[in-house]
TORZALO-775002 format. One line per field, with one value per residue (C-alpha): residue number from 1; residue in three letters; chain; x negated, y negated, z negated. Coordinates in steps of 0.05 Angstrom, whole numbers, padded with zeros to 5 digits, m for minus. Layout:
BEGIN
n = c(NUM|...)
res = c(ALA|...)
chain = c(A|...)
u = c(X|...)
v = c(Y|...)
w = c(Z|...)
END
This chain:
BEGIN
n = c(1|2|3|4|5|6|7|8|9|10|11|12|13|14|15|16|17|18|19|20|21|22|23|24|25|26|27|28|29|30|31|32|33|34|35|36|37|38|39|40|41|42|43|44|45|46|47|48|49|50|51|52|53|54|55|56|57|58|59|60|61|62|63|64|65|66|67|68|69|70|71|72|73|74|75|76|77|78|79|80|81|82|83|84|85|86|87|88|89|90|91|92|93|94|95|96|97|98|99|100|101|102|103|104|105|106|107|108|109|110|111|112|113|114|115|116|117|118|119|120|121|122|123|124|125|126|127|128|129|130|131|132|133|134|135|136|137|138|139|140|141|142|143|144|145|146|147|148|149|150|151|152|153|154|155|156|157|158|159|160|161|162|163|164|165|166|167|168|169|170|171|172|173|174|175|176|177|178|179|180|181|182|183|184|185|186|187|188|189|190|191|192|193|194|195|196|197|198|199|200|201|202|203|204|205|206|207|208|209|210|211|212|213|214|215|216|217|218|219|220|221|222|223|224|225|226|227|228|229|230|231|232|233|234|235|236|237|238|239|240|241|242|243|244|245|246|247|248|249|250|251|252|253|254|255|256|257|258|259|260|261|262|263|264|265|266|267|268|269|270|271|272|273|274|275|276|277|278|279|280|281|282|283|284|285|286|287|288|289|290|291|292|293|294|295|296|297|298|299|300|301|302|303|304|305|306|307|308|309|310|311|312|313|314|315|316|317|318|319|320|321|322|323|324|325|326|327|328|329|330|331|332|333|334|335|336|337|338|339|340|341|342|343|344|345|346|347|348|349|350|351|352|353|354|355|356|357|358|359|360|361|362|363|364|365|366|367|368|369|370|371|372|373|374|375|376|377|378|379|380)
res = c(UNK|UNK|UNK|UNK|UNK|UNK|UNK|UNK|UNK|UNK|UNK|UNK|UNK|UNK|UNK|UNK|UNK|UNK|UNK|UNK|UNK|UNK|UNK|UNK|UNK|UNK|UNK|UNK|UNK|UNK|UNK|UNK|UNK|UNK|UNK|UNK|UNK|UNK|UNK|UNK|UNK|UNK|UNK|UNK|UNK|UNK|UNK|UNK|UNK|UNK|UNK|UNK|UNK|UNK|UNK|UNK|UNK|UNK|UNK|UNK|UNK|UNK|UNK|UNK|UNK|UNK|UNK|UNK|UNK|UNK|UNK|UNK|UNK|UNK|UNK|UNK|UNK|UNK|UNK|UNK|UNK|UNK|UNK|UNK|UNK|UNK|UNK|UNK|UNK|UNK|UNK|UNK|UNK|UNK|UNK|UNK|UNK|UNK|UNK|UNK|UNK|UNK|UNK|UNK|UNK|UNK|UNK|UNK|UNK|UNK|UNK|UNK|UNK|UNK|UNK|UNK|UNK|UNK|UNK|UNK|UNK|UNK|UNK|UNK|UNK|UNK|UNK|UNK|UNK|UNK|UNK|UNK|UNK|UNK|UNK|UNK|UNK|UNK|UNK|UNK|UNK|UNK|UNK|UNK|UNK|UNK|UNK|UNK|UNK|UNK|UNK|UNK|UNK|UNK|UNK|UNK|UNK|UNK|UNK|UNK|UNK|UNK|UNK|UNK|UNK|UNK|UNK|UNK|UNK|UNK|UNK|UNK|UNK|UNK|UNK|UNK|UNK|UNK|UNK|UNK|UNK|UNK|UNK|UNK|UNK|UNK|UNK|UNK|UNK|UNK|UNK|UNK|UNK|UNK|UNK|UNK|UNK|UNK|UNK|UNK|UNK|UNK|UNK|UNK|UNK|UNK|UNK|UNK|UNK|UNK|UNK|UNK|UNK|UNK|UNK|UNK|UNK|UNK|UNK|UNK|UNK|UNK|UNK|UNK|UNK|UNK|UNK|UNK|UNK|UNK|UNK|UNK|UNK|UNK|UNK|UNK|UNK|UNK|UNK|UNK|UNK|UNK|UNK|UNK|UNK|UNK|UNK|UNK|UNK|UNK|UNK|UNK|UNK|UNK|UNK|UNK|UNK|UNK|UNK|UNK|UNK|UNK|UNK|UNK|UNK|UNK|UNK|UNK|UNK|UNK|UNK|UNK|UNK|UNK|UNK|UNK|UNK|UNK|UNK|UNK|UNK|UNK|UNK|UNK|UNK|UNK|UNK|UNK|UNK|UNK|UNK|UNK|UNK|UNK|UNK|UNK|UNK|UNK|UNK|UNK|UNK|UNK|UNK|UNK|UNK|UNK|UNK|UNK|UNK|UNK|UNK|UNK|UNK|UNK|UNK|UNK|UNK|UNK|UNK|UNK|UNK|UNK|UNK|UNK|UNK|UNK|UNK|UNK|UNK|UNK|UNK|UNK|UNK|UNK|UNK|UNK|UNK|UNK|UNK|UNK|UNK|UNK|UNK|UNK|UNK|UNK|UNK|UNK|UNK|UNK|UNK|UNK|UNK|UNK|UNK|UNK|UNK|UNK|UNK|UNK|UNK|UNK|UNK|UNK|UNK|UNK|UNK|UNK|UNK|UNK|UNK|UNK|UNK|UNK|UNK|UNK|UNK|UNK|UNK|UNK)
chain = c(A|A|A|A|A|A|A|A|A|A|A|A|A|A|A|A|A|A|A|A|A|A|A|A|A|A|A|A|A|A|A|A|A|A|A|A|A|A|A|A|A|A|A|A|A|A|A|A|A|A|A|A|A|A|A|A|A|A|A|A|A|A|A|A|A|A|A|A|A|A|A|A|A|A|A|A|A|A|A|A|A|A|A|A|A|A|A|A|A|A|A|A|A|A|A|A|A|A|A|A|A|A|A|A|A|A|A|A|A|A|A|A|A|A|A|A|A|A|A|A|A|A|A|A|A|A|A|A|A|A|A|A|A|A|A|A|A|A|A|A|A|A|A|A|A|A|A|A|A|A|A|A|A|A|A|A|A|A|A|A|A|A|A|A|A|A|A|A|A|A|A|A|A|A|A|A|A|A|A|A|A|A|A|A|A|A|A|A|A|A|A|A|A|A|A|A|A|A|A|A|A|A|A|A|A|A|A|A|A|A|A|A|A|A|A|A|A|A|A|A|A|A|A|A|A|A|A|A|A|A|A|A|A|A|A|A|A|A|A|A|A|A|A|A|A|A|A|A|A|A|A|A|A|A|A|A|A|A|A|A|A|A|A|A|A|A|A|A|A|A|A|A|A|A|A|A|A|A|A|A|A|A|A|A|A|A|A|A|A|A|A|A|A|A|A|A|A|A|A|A|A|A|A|A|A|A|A|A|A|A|A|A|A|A|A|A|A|A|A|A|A|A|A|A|A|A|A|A|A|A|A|A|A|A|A|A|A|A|A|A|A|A|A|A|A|A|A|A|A|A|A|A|A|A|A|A|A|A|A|A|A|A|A|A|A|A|A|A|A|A|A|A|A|A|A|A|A|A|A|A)
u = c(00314|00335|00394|00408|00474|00488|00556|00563|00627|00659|00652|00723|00787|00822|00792|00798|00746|00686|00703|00756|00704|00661|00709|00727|00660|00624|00665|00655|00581|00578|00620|00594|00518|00482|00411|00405|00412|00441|00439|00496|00459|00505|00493|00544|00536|00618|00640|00591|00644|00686|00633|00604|00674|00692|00625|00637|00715|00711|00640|00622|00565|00523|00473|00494|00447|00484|00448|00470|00452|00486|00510|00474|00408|00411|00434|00395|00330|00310|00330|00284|00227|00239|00236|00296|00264|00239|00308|00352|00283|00271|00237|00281|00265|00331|00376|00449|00471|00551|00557|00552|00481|00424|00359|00280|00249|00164|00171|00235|00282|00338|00412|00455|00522|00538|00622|00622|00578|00634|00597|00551|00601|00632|00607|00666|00706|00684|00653|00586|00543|00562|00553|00485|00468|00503|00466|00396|00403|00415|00352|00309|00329|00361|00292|00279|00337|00313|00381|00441|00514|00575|00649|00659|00621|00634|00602|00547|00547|00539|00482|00445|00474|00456|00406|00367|00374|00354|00420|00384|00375|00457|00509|00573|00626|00694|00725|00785|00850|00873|00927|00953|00968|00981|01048|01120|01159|01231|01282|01304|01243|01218|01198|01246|01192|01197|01260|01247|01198|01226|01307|01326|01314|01281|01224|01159|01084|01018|00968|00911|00861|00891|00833|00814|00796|00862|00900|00959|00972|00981|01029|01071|01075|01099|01144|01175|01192|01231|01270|01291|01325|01361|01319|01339|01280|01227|01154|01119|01048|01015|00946|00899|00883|00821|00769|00785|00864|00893|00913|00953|00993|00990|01025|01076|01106|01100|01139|01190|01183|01190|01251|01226|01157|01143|01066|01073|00999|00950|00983|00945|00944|01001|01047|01028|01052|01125|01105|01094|01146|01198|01172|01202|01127|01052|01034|00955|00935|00861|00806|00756|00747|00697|00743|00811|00838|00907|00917|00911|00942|00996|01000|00999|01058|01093|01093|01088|01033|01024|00943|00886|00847|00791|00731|00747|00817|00832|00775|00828|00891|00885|00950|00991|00996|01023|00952|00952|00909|00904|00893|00958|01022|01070|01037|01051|01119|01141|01109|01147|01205|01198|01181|01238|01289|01269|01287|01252|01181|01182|01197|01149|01091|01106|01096|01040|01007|01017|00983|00925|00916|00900|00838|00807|00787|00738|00713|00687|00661|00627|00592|00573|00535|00496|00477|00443|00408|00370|00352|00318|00283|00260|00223|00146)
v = c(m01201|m01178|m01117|m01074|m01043|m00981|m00995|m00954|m00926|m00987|m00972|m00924|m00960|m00918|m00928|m00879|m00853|m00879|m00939|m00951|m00953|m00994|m01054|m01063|m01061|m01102|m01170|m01156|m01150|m01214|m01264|m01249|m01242|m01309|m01285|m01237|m01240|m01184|m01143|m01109|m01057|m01002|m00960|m00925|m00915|m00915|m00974|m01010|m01074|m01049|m01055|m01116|m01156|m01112|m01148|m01220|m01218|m01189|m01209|m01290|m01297|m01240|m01216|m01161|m01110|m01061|m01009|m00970|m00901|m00839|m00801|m00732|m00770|m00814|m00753|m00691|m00733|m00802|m00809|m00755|m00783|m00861|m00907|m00949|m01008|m00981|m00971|m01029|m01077|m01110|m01112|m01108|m01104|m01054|m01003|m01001|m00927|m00922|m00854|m00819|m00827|m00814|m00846|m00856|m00926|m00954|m00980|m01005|m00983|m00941|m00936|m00887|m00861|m00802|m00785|m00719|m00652|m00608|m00575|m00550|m00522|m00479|m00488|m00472|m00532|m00562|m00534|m00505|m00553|m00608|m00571|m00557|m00632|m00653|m00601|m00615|m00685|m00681|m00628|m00675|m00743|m00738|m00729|m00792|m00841|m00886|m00891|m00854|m00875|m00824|m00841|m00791|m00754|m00684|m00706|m00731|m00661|m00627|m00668|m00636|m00562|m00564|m00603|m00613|m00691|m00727|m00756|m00816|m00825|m00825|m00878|m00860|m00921|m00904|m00925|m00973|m00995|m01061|m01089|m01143|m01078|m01025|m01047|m01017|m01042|m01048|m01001|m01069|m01079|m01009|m01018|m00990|m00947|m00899|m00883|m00866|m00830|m00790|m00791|m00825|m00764|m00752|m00733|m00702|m00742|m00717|m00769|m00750|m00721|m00651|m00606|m00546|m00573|m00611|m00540|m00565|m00486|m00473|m00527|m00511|m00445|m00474|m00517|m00456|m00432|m00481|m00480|m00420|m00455|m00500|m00558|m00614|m00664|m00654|m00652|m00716|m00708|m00776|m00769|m00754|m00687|m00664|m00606|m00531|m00550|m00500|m00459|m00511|m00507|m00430|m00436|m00477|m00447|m00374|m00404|m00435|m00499|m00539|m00572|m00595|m00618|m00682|m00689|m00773|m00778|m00833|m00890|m00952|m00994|m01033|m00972|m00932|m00967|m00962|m00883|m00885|m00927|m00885|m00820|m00770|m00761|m00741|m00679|m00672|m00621|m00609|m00551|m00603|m00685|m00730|m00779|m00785|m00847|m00817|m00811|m00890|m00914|m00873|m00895|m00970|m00961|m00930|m00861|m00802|m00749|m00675|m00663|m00613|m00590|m00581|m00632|m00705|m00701|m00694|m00750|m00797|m00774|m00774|m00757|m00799|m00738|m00657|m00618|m00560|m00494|m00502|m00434|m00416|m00421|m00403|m00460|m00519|m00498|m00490|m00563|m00589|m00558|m00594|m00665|m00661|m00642|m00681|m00753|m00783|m00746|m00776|m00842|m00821|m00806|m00872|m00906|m00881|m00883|m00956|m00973|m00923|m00955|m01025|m00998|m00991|m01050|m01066|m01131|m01080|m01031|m01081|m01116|m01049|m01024|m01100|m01084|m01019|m01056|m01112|m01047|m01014|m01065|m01091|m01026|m01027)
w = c(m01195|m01125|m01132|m01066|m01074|m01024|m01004|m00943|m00961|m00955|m00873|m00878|m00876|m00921|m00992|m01040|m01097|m01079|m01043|m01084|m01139|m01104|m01084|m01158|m01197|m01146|m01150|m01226|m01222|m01170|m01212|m01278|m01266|m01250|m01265|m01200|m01122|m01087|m01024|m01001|m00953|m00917|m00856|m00812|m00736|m00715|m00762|m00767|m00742|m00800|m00853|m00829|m00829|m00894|m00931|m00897|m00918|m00987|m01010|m00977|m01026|m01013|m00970|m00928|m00891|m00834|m00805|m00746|m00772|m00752|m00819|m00799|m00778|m00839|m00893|m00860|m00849|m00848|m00929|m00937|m00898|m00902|m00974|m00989|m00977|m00899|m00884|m00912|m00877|m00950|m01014|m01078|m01152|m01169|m01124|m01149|m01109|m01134|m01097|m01053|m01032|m01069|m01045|m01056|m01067|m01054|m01123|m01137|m01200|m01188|m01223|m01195|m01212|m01211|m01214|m01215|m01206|m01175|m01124|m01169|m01205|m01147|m01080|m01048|m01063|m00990|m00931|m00925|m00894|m00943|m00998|m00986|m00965|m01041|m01069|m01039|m01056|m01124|m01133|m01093|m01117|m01192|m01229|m01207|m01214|m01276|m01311|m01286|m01298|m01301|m01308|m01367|m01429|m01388|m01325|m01377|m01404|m01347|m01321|m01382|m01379|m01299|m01288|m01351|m01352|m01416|m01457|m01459|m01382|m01382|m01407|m01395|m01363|m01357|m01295|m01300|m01268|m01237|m01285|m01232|m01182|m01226|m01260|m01267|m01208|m01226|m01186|m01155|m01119|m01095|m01022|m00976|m00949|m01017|m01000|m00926|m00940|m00999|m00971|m01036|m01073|m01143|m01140|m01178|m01158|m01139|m01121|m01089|m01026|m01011|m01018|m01065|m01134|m01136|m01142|m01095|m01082|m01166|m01167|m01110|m01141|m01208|m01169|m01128|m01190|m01217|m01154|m01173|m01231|m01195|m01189|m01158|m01150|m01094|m01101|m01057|m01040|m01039|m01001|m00937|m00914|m00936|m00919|m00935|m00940|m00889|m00959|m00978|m00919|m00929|m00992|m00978|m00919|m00951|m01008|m00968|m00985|m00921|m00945|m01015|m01010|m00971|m00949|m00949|m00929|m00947|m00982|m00998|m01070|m01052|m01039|m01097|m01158|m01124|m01116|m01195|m01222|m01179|m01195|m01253|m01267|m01234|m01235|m01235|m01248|m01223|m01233|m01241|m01245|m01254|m01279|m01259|m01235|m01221|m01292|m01304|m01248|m01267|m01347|m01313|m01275|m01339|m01301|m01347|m01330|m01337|m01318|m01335|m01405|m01367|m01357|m01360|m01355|m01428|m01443|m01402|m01419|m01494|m01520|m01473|m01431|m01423|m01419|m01386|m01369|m01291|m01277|m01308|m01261|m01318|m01357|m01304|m01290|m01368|m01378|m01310|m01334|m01402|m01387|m01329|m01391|m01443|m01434|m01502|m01487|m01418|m01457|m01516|m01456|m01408|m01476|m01501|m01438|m01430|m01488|m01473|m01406|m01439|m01457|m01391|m01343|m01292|m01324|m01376|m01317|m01290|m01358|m01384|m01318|m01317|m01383|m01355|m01304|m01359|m01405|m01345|m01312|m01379|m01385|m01358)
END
């Protein structure tokens, strides 16, 4: 069996969500499965350099298709208009679509996963135009994926509230963590960069894109008021700017906050376990996930977390984690102010959460979504 595998997000240099996903399962999926051939296709019109030396380095034994596509072209039209096959210029028995893109096929079977349905469940978490292209594409396309794979029983959940898809269509994969990255690193060997970044100071996490769902302005708010109370630490905002974040920014300078919160910007997998291992704890906080990866990264590194009890985050956390109510300021900053005072739940949480974490790994990722491709192409 011949298995194209859409991996044009692998064209951006910074890899985070997606591509991060991407980059993990696929080496799984390529070392462990002997019965197929694949075909990496991707398409992107600016790095299309990138991707190409991206699939050569990182995947020697594949096949790899690069089309010079703008985005707009590709996601406004030609998708709509063109089969699978027309545009990656082959025939294939299976399409592997890990996200974003959603696509139609001549004849070929379809497996796509699906991480999360957050724009259906408020629009206004990014701008306009993409909202609509998400939102088309899933109306259009979704009907007629052949098996669907989500990171979490919510995202499975909503599927069926939203979009009426079978439970049977779905299996649910959690997504995993990289055990030889994601470690404690001992105060000894923090990277000297931590503390240039963060002036030596203590210091509360948050890992992530900056952008609306991830409720950075609620938890500068919660932070501000435990300023108030004579907090020391600082609050260190690990990630990219994303779309819609000029409220952030809003927030943060009508709070004051210039000299306590550090935007660090996007930091890579090799940085972020010293982020972890160094931090009091991560604060995460979001309206809505599809998963969560924060959450294990952060139980890896023996970094306790405070996140949501809303969608997938409690699915992750289990009970090696402070859940709270997002909407509710009061709520964050009573549970910052707790784990930041009490020494043994800190302990009793980077414990707990290093034990949880052992139950997640890509191997399994990986085995678990070959196992959906033999059940649907042994259908008729």
């Amino acid at each position: 069996m011949q298995v194209l595998v859409d991996v044009s997000v692998l064209a951006f240099p910074e890899k985070t969500g997606i591509a991060h996903y991407v980059t993990k399962v696929l080496p799984g999926l390529l070392n462990s499965d002997v019965a197929n051939r694949y075909l990496l296709f991707g398409s992107s019109f600016r790095n299309a350099g990138r991707l190409r030396e991206e699939l050569r380095d990182k995947f020697p034994g594949a096949q790899g298709i690069v089309r010079m596509i703008p985005d707009k072209v590709l996601d406004y039209g030609l998708k709509y208009a063109l089969p699978l096959e027309t545009l990656a210029g082959k025939e294939f028995d299976l399409a592997y679509l890990p996200g974003p893109s959603l696509y139609f096929t001549r004849r070929a079977k379809k497996v796509a996963v699906i991480h999360d349905v957050a724009l259906k469940r408020n629009p206004d978490w990014n701008k306009f135009l993409y909202t609509r292209s998400v939102l088309f594409q899933l109306q259009k396309f979704l009907a007629g994926i052949d098996a669907i794979i989500v990171d979490a029983d919510a995202t499975k959940k909503d599927l069926q509230e939203l979009y009426g898809i079978p439970a049977a269509k779905i299996t649910v994969i959690p997504l995993a963590v990289d055990h030889d990255q994601f470690r404690p690193v001992p105060d000894s060997q923090i990277s000297p960069e931590i503390d240039q970044i963060t002036g030596g100071a203590d210091y509360i996490l948050f890992v992530s894109t900056l952008e609306p769902r991830k409720n950075i302005p609620n938890i500068l708010r919660a932070f501000s008021q435990l300023k108030k109370t004579g907090l020391k630490e600082k609050l260190v905002l690990v990630g990219r700017k994303g779309w819609l974040c000029n409220e952030i920014f809003r927030t943060w300078e009508e709070l004051n906050l210039k000299n306590e919160v550090i935007f660090a910007g996007y930091a890579g997998n090799a940085l972020l376990p010293h982020f972890y291992s160094r931090a009091r704890f991560l604060i995460f906080p979001s309206l809505y996930e599809g998963f969560g990866l924060p959450i294990l990264e952060a139980m890896a590194c023996g970094c306790p977390i405070i996140t949501s009890s809303v969608s997938s985050m409690p699915e992750v956390a289990g009970d090696a984690a402070l859940l709270v109510n997002p909407y509710a300021v009061e709520e964050i900053a009573e549970a910052m102010g707790r784990l930041l005072k009490d020494n043994g739940l800190r302990e009793n949480l980077r414990r707990k959460g290093m034990e949880r974490v052992k139950l997640f790994s890509w191997e399994n990722t990986a085995r678990e979504t070959l196992k959906v491709f033999e059940k649907i192409c042994a259908q008729n």
